[in-house]
C-alpha positions in Angstrom: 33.6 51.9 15.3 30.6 53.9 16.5 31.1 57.4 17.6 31.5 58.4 21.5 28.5 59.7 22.6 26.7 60.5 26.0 23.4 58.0 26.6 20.4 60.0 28.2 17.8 58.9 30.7 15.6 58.4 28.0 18.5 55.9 25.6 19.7 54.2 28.9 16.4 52.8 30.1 15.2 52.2 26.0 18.4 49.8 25.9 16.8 48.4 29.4 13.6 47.6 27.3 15.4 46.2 24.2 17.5 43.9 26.4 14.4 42.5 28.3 13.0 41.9 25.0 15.5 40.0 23.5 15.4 38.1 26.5 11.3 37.4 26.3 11.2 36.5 22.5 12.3 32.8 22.6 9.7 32.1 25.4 6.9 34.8 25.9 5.0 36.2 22.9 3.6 38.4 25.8 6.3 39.7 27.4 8.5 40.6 24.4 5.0 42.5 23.0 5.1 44.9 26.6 8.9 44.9 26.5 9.1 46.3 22.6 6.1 48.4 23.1 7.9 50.2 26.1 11.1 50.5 24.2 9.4 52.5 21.4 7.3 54.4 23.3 11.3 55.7 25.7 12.5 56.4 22.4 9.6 58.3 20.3 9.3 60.2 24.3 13.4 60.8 24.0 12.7 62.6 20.9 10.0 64.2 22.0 11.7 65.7 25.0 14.6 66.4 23.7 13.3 67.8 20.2 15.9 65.8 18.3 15.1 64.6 15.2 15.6 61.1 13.8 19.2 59.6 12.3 19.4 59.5 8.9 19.7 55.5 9.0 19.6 52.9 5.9 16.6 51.6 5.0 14.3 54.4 6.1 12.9 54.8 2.9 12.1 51.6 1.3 10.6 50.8 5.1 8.3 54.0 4.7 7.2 52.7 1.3 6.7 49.2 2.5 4.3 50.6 5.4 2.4 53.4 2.8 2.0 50.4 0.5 0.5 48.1 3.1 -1.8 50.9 4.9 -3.4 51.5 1.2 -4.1 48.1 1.1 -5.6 47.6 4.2 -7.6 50.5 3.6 -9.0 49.5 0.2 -9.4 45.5 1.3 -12.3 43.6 0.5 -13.0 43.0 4.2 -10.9 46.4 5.8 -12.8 45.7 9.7 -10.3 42.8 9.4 -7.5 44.4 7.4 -7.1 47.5 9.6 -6.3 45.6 12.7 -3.4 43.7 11.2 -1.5 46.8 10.4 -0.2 46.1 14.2 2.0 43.7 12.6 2.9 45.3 9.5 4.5 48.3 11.4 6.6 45.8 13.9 9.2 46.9 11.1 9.7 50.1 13.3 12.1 47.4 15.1 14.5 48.3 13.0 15.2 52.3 13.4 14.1 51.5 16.6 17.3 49.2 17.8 19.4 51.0 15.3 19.5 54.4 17.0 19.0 53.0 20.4 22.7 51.2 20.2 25.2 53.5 20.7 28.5 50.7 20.8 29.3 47.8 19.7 29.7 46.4 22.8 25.7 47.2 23.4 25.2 45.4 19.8 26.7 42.5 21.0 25.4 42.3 24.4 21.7 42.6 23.0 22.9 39.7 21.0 24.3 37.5 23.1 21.2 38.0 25.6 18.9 36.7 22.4 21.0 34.4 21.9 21.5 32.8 25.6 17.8 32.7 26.4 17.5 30.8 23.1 19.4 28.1 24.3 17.9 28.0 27.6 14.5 27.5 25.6 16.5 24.8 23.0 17.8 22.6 26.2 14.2 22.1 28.0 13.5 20.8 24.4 16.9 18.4 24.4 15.6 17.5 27.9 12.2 16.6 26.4 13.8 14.6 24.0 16.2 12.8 26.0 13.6 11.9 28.5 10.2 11.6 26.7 7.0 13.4 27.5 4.1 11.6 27.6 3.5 8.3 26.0 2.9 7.2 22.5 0.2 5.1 21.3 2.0 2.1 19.5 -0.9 0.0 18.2 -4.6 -0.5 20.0 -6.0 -3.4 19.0 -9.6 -3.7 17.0 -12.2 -3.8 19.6 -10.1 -2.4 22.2 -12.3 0.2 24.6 -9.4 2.4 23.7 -9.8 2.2 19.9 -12.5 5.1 19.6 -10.0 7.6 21.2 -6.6 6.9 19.8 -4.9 6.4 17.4 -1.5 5.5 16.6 1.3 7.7 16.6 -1.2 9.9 19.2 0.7 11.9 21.8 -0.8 11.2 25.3 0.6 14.3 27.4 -2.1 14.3 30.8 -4.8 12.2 32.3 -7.4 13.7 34.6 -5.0 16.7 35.1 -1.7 14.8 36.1 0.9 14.6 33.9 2.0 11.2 32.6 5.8 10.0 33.4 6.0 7.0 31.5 3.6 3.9 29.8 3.6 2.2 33.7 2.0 5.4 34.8 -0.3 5.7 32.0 -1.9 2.2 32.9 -2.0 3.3 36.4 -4.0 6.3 36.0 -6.7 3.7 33.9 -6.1 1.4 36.8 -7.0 3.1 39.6 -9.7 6.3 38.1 -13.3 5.6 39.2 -15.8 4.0 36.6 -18.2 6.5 38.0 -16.5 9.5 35.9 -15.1 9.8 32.3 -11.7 10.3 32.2 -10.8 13.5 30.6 -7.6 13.0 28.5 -5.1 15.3 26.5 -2.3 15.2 23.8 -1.4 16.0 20.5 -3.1 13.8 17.2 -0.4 12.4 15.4 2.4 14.3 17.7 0.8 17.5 16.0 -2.4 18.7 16.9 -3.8 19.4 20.4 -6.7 17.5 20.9 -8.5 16.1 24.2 -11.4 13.5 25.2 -13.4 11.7 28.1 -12.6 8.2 28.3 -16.2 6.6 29.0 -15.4 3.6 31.1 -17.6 0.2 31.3 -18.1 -2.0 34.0 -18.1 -4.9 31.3 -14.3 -4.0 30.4 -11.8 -6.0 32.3 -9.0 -4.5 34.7 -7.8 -1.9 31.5 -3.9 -3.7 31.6 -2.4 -3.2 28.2 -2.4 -6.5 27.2 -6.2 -6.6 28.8 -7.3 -3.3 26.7 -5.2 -4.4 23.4 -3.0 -1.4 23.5 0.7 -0.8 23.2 2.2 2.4 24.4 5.9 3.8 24.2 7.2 7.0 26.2 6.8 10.2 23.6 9.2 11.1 22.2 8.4 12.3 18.2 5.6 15.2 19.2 7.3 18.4 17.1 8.3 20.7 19.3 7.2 23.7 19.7 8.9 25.5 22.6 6.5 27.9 24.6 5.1 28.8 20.9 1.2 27.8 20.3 2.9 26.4 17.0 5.9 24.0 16.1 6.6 26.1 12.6 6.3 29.4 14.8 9.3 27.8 16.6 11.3 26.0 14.0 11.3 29.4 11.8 12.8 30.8 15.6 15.4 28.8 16.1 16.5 28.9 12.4 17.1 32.4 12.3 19.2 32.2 15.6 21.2 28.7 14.8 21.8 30.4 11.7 23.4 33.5 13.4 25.0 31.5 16.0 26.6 29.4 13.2 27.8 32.5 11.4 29.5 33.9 14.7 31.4 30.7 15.3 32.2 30.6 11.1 33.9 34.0 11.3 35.5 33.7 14.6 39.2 33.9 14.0 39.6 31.5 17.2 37.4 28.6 16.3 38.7 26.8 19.8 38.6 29.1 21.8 36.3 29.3 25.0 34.4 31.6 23.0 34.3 29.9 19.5 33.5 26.9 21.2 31.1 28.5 23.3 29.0 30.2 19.5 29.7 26.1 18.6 27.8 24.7 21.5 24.9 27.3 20.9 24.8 26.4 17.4 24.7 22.9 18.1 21.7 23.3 20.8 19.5 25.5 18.3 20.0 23.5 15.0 18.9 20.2 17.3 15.7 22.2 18.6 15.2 23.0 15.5 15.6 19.8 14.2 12.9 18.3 17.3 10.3 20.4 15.3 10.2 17.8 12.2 9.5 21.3 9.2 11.1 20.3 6.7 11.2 24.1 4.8 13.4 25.3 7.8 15.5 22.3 7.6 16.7 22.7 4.0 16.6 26.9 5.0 19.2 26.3 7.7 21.2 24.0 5.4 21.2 26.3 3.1 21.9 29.2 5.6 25.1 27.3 6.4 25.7 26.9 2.5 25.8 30.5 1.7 27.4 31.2 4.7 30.5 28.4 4.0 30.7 30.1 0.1 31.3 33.7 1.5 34.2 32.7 3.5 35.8 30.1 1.6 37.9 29.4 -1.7 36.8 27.5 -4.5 37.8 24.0 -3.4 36.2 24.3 -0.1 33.0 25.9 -1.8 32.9 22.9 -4.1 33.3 20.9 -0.9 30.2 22.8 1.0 28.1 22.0 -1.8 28.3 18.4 -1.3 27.8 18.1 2.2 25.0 20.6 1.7 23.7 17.8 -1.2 24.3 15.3 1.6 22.9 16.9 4.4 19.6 17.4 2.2 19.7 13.8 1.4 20.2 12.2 5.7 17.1 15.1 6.3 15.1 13.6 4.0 15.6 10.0 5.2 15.1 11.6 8.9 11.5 12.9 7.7 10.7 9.8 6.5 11.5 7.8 9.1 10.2 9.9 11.8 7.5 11.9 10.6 6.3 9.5 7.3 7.2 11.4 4.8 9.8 13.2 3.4 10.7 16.3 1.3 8.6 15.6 -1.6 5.7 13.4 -1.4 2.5 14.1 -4.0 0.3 12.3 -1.4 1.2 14.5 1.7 -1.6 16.7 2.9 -0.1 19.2 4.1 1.8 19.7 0.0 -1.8 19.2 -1.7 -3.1 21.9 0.9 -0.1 24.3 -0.9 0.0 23.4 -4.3 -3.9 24.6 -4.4 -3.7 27.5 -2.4 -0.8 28.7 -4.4 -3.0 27.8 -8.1 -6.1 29.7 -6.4 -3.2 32.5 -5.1 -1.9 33.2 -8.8 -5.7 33.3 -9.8 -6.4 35.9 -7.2 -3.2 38.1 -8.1 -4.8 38.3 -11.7 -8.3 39.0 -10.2 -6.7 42.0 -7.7 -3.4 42.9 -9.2 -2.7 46.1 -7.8 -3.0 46.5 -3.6 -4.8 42.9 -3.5 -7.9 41.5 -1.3 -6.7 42.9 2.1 -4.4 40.9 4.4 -6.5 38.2 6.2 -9.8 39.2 3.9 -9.4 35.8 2.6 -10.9 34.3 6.2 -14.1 36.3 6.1 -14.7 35.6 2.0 -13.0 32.6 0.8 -16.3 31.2 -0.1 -16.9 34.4 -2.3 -13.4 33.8 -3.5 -13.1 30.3 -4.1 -10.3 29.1 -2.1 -11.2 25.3 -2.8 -8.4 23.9 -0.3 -10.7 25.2 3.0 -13.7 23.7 1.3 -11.4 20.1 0.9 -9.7 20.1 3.5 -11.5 22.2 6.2 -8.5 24.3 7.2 -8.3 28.2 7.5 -4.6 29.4 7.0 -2.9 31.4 4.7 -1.4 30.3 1.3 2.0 28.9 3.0 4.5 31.1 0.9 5.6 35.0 1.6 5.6 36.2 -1.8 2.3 34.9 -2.5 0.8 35.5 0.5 1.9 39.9 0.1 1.1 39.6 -3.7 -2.6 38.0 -2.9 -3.6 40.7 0.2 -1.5 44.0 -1.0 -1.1 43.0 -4.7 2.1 43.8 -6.9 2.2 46.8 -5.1 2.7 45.2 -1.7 5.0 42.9 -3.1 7.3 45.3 -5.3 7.7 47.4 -1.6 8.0 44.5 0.3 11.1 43.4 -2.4 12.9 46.8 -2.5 12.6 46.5 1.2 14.1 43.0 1.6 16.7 43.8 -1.4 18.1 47.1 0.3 18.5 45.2 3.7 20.8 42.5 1.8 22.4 45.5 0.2 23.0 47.0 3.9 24.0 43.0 5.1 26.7 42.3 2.0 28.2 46.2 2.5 28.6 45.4 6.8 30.4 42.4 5.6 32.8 44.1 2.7 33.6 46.9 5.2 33.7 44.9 7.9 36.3 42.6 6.5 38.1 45.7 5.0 38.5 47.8 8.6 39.6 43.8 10.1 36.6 44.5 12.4 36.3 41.3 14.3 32.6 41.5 15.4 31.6 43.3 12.6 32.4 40.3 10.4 31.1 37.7 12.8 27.9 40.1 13.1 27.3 40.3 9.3 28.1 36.7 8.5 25.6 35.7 11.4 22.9 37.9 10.2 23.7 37.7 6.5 22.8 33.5 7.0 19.8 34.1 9.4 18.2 36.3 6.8 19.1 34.2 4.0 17.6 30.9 6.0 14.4 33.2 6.5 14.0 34.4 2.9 14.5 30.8 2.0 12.0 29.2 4.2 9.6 32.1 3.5 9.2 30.8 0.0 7.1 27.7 1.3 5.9 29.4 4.7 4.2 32.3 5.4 6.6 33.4 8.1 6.7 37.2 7.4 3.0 37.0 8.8 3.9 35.6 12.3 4.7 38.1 14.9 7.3 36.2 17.0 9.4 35.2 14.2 9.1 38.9 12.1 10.4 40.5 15.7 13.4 38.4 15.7 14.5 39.2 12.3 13.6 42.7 12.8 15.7 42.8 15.5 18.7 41.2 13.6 18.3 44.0 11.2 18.3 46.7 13.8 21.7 45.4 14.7 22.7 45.5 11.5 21.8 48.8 10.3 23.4 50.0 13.6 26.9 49.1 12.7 26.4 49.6 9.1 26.1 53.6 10.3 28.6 53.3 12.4 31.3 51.7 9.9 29.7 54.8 7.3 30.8 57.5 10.0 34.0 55.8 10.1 34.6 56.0 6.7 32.9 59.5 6.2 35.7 60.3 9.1 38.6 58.8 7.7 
């Protein structure tokens, strides 16, 4: 258990901060930015004022070598006008001292979680609600010839129409029905239940009253768009809510009362995050909380019921990939799927790059101001400017083997820290300690996992939540080292 100490002005209103920010990061980008900003700014100024040095925490020196490794880089980039500025978001991995030395209990620790954890599924049920009830309508079918065909297209999202909101396909016709001819019609969705997109619908005075059945369209209320939360981006949320179902999952997994009003309470969260998660259709976060739950299941059972967790993991795989194809077209593994061809070639010209820069790389998002110059081939195909959709690659390309050799002596000493919480954990019969480091072990895991076909170490909202997670775990891993130091 941690050791009794007295919080100052300066820890008391920092914990303030922490918990406000846990509370923001499932909704408000914004918000958790200001909240996180203030908490480090209370605790450097609690130093400060107090002349105290820093704890002595795990960690602190592969995450010093991870930031020295990624400055140089950013410094030496092809394009360093660019680079500088994302050095924002490499040093988001102060998180981590930051939340370790501001919890003083374990109590705080899980009260910081639970927060997290509660707004979460405040954010999952509007998207259960969306589901449930539809938003927006989906084009069916429009008919060749049809005054709509020029600006749908099927499996289109139609969210608004002249800046109301559409309830369902009756209200849809009605807004065609009764706007003026005099004006186009300015409507917005998402293309294929994906991309935002809007356009003016032009009407004619030659088009009949514009009934479906008049107009040649079919419409169905919307329910397949991939949710994305309050996030600008579905994967943005999906790489969310995996981290947290997969800690939520882990707290019910180790709870010693399963059905109880708390175990079923961790259950009902679980349940609410995996089905958000599963509203956003990525199929890399998918198979990363399935195999979250995998590791997760094999940590706390025996060898029957690990041989058992392996098939429904090999089953659970198999209904997900039937899901995908059923409701987004295709499914794990599909050679004609865009979105694959976009990876397989940015990974070939990422390999070619790592032999061309080998040792701090091109500079982290260098790449968008000189991938003519550098010959990324899939923006020139397919007229998209993103990353190279995988972590490793992604570090290796902008901060070379460098980057990437501090980036994995930083991820392996935080599994290190995670698998020793756990042992000691289990050893001292500390009930939160387990549920804490099961929780956490499987959220990292299912964002290591997913990493390996996303670039999520390179989106803000998702990095914070697992820096946070790793706060909390370095927290009581130093508190179960006093312990032992004690004893």
């Amino acid at each position: 258990m941690p050791p009794a100490t007295t919080e100052s002005p300066w820890q008391h209103f920092g914990l303030g901060a922490l918990i406000v920010f846990a509370a923001a990061l499932p909704h408000s980008i914004a918000l958790a930015q200001i909240a996180v900003g203030l908490a480090l700014a209370l605790w450097i100024g609690g130093h400060l004022a107090r002349r105290k040095r820093l704890n002595a925490i795990p960690l602190v020196g592969p995450i010093l070598c991870y930031l020295l490794v990624s400055t140089l880089a950013a410094i030496f980039s092809l394009e360093p006008l660019i680079s500088v500025p994302k050095l924002r978001g490499v040093a988001l991995v102060l998180i981590v001292p930051l939340v370790a030395e501001s919890l003083r209990t374990s109590r705080q620790a899980i009260l910081l979680i639970s927060v997290l954890l509660l707004s979460a599924s405040v954010s999952a049920s509007f998207t259960w609600w969306e589901k449930i009830v539809g938003k927006g309508v989906e084009i069916v079918g429009v008919r060749p010839g049809s005054p709509l065909q020029t600006y749908f297209q099927p499996r289109d999202i139609v969210l608004s129409c002249g800046g109301e909101e559409i309830e369902s396909p009756a209200h849809f016709e009605q807004l065609l029905v009764n706007h003026t001819k005099a004006a186009a019609l300015q409507c917005r969705g998402l293309r294929g239940g994906i991309l935002p997109f809007a356009t003016d619908l032009a009407f004619d005075e030659r088009f009949p009253p514009p009934t479906g059945e008049a107009w040649g369209y079919q419409v169905k209320t919307g329910r397949t768009s991939r949710a994305r939360g309050r996030y600008s981006h579905y994967v943005t949320y999906a790489e969310v809510m995996l981290q947290l179902a997969a800690l939520a999952a882990g707290l019910w997994l180790a709870c010693r009362r399963k059905w109880s009003r708390l175990g079923v309470g961790w259950l009902v969260v679980t349940l609410l995050l995996a089905g958000a998660l599963g509203a956003t259709f990525t199929r890399a976060s998918w198979v990363a909380l399935a195999f979250s739950g995998f590791l997760m299941l094999w940590l706390k059972l025996g060898w029957r019921g690990r041989a058992v967790a392996l098939a429904t993991a090999g089953v659970a795989v198999f209904t997900m990939n039937a899901l995908l194809v059923e409701l987004r077209g295709v499914g794990f593994y599909d050679p004609a799927d865009i979105s694959l061809q976009y990876r397989r070639m940015m990974w070939e010209d990422g390999l070619r790059l790592i032999g061309e820069h080998p040792w701090l790389g091109i500079g982290m998002d260098a790449s968008l101001g000189r991938w003519q110059d550098l010959g990324l081939r899939a923006y020139e195909r397919f007229q998209l400017h993103s990353h190279f959709h995988s972590t490793p690659v992604q570090l290796a390309v902008e901060r070379g083997l460098l980057g990437l050799a501090g980036w994995l002596l930083l991820m392996g000493a935080y599994l290190r820290t995670l698998l020793q919480l756990v042992r000691r954990a289990e050893a001292s019969q500390d009930r939160w300690g387990q549920q804490l480091g099961i929780g956490i072990l499987g959220a990292t895991a299912g964002f290591l996992a997913s990493g390996l076909f996303h670039y999520n170490f390179g989106d803000s909202e998702v990095v914070m939540v697992f820096w946070l997670l790793a706060g909390v775990a370095v927290a009581y891993d130093t508190w179960q080292s006093s312990s032992v130091a004690t004893d």
